[in-house]
C-alpha positions as CSV (number, residue, x, y, z in Angstrom):
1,X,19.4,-19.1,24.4
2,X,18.7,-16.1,22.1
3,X,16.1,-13.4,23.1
4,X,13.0,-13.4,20.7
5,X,12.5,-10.0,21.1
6,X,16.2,-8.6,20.5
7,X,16.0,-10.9,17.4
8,X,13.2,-9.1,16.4
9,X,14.8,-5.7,17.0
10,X,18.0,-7.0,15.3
11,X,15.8,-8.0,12.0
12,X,14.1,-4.4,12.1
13,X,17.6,-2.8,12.3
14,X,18.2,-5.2,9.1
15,X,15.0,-4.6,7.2
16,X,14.6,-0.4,8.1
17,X,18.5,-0.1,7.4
18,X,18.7,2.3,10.7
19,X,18.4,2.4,14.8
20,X,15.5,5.6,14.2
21,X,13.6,3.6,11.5
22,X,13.7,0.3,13.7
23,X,12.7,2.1,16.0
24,X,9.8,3.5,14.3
25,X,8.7,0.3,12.6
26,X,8.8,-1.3,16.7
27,X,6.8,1.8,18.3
28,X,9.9,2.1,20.5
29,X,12.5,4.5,21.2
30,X,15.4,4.7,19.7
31,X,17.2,4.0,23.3
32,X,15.7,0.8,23.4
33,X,16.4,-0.2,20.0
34,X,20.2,0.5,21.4
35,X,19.6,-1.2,24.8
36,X,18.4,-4.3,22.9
37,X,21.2,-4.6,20.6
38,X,23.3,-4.3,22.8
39,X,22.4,-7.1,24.7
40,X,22.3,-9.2,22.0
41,X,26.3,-8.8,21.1
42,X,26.6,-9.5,24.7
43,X,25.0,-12.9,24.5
44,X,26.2,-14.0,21.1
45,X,29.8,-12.3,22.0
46,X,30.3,-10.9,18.8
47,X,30.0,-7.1,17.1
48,X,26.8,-7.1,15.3
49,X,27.1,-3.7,14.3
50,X,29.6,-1.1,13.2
51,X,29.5,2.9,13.0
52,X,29.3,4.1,9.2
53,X,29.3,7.5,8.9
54,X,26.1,8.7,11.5
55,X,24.8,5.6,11.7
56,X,25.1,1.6,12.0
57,X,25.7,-1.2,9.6
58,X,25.8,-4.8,10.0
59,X,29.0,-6.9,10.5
60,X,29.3,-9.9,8.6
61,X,28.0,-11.9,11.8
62,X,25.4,-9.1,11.9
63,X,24.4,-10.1,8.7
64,X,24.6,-13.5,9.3
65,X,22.1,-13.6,12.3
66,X,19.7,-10.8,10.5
67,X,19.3,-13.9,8.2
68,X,18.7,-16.6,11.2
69,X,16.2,-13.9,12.9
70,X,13.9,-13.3,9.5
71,X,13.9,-16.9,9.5
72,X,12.8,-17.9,13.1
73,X,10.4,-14.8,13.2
74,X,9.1,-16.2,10.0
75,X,8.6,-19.2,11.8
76,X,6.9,-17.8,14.8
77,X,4.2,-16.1,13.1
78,X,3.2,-19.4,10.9
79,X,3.0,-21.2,14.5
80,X,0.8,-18.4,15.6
81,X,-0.8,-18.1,12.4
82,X,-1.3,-22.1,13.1
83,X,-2.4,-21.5,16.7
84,X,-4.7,-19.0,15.7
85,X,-6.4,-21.0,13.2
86,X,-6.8,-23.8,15.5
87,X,-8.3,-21.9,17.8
88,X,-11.0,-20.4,15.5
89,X,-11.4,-16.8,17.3
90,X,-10.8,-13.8,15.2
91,X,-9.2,-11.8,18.1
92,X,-5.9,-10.1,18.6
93,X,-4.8,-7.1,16.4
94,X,-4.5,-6.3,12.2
95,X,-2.5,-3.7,10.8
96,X,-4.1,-2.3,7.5
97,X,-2.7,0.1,5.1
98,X,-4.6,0.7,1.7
99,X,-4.1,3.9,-1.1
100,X,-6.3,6.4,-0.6
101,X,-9.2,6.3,-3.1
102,X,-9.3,2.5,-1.8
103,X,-9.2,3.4,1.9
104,X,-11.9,5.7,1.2
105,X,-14.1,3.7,-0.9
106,X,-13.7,0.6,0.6
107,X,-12.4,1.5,4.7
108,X,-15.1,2.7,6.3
109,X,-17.7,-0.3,5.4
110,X,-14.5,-2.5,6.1
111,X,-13.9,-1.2,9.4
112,X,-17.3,-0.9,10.8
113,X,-18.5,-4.3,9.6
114,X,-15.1,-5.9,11.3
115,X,-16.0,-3.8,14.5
116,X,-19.5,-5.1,14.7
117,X,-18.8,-9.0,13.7
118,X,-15.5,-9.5,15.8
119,X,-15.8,-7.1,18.4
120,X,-12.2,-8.3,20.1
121,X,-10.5,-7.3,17.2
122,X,-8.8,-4.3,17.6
123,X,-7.9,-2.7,13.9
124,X,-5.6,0.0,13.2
125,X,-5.8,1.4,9.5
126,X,-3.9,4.0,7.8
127,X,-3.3,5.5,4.1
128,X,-0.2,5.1,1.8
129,X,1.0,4.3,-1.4
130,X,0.3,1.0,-2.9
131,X,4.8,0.5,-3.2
132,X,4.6,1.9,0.6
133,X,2.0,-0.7,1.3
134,X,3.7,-3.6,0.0
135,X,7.1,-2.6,1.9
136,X,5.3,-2.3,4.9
137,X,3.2,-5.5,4.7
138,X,7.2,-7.3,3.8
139,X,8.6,-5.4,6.6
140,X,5.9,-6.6,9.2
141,X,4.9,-3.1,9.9
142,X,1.4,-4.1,8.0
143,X,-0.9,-7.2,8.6
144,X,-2.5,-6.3,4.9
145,X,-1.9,-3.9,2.4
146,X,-4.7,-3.2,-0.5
147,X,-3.1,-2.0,-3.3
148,X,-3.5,-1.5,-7.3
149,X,-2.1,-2.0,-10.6
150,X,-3.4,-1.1,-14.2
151,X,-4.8,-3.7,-17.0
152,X,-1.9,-2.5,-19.3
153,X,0.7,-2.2,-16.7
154,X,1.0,-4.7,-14.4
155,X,3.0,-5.0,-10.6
156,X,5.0,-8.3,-9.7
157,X,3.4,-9.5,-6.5
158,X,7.4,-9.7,-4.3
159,X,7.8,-13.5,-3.4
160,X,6.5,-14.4,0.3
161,X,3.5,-12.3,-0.3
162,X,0.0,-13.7,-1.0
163,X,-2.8,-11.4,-3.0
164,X,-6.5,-12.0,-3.9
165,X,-8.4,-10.2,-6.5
166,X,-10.7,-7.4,-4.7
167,X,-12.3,-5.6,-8.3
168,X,-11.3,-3.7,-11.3
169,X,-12.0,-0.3,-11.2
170,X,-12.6,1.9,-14.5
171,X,-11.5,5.3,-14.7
172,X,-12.7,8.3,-17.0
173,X,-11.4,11.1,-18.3
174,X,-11.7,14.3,-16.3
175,X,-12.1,17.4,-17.9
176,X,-13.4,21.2,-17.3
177,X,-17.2,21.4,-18.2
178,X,-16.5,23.9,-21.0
179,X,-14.1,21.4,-22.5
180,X,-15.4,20.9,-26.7
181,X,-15.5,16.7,-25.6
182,X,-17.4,17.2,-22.3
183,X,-20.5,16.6,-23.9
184,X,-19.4,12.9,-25.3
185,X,-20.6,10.0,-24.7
186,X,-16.9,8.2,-25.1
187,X,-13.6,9.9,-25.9
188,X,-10.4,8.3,-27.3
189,X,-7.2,9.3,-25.7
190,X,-5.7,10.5,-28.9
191,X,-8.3,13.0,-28.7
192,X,-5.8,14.8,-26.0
193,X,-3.3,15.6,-27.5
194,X,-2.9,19.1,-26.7
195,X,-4.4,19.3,-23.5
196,X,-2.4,20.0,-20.3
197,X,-2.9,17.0,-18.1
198,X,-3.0,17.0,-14.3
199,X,-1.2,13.8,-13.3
200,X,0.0,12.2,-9.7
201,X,3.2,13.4,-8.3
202,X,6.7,12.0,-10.4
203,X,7.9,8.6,-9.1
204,X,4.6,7.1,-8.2
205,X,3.6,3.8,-9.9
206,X,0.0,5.9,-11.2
207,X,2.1,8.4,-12.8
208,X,4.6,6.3,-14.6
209,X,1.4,4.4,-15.6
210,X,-0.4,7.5,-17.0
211,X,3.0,8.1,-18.8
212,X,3.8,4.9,-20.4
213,X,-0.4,4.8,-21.6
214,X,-0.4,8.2,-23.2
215,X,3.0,7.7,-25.1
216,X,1.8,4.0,-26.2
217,X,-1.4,6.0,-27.7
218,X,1.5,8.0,-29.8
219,X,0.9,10.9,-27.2
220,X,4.1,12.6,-25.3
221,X,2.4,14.1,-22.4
222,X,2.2,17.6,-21.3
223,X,2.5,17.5,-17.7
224,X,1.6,21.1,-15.8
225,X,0.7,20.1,-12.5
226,X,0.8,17.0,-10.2
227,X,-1.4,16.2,-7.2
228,X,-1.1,13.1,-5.2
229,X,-5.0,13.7,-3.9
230,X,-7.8,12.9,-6.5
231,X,-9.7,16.1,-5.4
232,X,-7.3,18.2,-5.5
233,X,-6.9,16.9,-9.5
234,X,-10.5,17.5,-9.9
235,X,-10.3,21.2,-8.2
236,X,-7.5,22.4,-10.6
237,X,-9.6,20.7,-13.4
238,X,-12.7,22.6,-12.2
239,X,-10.8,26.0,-12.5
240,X,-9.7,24.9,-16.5
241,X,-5.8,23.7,-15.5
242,X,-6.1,20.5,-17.7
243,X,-7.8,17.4,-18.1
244,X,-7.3,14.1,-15.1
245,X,-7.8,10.3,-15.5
246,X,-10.7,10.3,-12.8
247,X,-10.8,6.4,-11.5
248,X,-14.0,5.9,-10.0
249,X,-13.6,3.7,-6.5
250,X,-13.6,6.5,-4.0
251,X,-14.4,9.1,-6.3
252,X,-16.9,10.7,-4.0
253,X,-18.8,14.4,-5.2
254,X,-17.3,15.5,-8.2
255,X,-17.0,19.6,-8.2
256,X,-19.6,21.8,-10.3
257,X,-17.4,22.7,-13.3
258,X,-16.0,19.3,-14.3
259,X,-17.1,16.5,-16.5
260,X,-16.3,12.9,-16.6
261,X,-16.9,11.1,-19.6
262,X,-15.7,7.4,-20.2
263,X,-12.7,5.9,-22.4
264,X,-13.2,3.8,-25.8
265,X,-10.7,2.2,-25.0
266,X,-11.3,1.0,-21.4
267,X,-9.2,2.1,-18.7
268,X,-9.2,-0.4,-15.8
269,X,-7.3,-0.6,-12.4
270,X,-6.8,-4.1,-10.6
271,X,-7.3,-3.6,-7.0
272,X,-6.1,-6.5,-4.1
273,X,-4.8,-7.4,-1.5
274,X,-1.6,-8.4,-0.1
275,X,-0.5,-10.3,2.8
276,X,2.5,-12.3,4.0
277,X,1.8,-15.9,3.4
278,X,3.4,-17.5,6.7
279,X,0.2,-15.2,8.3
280,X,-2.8,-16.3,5.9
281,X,-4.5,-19.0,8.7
282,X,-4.9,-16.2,10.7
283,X,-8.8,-16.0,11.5
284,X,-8.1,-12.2,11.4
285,X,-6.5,-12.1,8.5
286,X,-9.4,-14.1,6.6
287,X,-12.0,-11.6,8.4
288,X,-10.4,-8.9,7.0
289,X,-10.5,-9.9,3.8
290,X,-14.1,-11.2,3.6
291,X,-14.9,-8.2,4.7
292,X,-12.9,-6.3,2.1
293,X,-14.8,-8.6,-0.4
294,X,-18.0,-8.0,1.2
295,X,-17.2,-4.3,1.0
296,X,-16.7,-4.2,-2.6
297,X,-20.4,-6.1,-3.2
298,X,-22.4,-3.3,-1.8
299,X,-23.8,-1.2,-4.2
């Protein structure tokens, strides 16, 4: 009979791709990452791993019963999942991960309403990257990711994920109070064409979007500084570095010294949810996310 849990230590080595990041996505060391593996070629008596270079790969058989173990684990949590629901009680643990404008606009009203209606919930949270969030909800390491994408760009939900629709979220134009446009009503992008603009760092999904919307507009953007933190944006905006798009969930106090004024041409970002669908009759799953929808009601 094969262990559960070594299965589930051989899938992280499969999904994480090493012993140190199975290990991290388990909250274990990396010893017992070994330990477990090691027991596991013992009772299948086969080599599921091989040294390459400083690390590990699969063998073929590896391989072959990573496959069987995403399979069975995916299997296991529907019957909890089932179990759960039948059951009725939103208790256990949820694992939440949102970007950051959305874990600050939406989080704490999340949290604390989950806290007060489901007291035996216990609810960890943290901030990423909406592309980290989805990985981590696929990997397991996350019960629910909330994550974004733009009306003119749009992100493929990955198969074995399901989403629902949390709000769209407009965004303005940031720019230094001095700035000839600040006093606007409305701006048109075009209207930028020789400003610096303050952006989010290279390789994220916002900045590729702010990217592929200026250059559609006929615009090839001048990039002088990145900032993965809305606020630090809006500080080097305040100090006349450039102009931002400035979305406005999470926005918070905006510095003295910067303007926002709104786009003709509507800028909006879709903002969801994302969970794996083998989990979605958890009762803690559908708290969260009544509560998520609940969140984005208030005024």
């Amino acid at each position: 009979m094969l262990n559960l849990e070594r299965l589930r230590t051989l899938d992280a080595l499969a999904r994480h791709g090493s012993v140190s990041g199975a290990a991290d996505g388990l909250h274990v060391t990396t010893s017992a990452v070994s330990q477990q593996l090691a027991k596991l070629e013992r009772e299948v008596g086969q080599r599921l791993l091989a040294k390459h270079g400083r690390g590990v790969r699969l063998t073929d058989a590896g391989r072959l019963l990573a496959d069987h173990a995403a399979h069975i684990l995916s299997q296991v949590e529907l019957a909890q999942a089932d179990i759960d629901a039948q059951r009725g009680q939103v208790v256990g643990e949820v694992r939440l991960g949102a970007f950051p404008t959305a874990a600050r606009g939406l989080f704490p009203a999340v949290l604390t309403a989950l806290r007060a209606d489901h007291p035996e919930l216990r609810v960890r949270s943290c901030e990423l990257e909406p592309e980290d969030g989805i990985r981590s909800v696929i990997r397991g390491d996350l019960d629910l990711a909330v994550v974004l994408d733009w009306s003119n760009k749009r992100r493929p939900v990955p198969g074995g994920l399901a989403h629902t629709h949390l709000l769209d979220d407009e965004a303005d134009v940031a720019m230094p109070a001095g700035h000839p446009l600040a006093d606007r009503a409305e701006v048109d992008l075009e209207e930028f064409a020789d400003d610096d603009w303050v952006s989010w760092p290279e390789g994220e999904f916002c900045h590729e979007w702010l990217l592929f919307t200026l250059r559609s507009r006929g615009l090839e953007p001048r990039i002088a500084h990145q900032a993965a933190e809305h606020h630090t944006q809006l500080a080097l905006i305040a100090a006349g570095l450039g102009v931002a798009v400035a979305p406005r969930l999470g926005r918070g106090p905006v510095p003295e010294g910067v303007a926002l004024v709104p786009v003709r041409q509507l800028m909006r970002r879709h903002v969801y949810a994302v969970w794996r669908t083998d989990a979605g009759r958890r009762p803690s799953l559908r708290a969260t996310v009544d509560a998520l929808r609940a969140a984005v009601r208030q005024p």
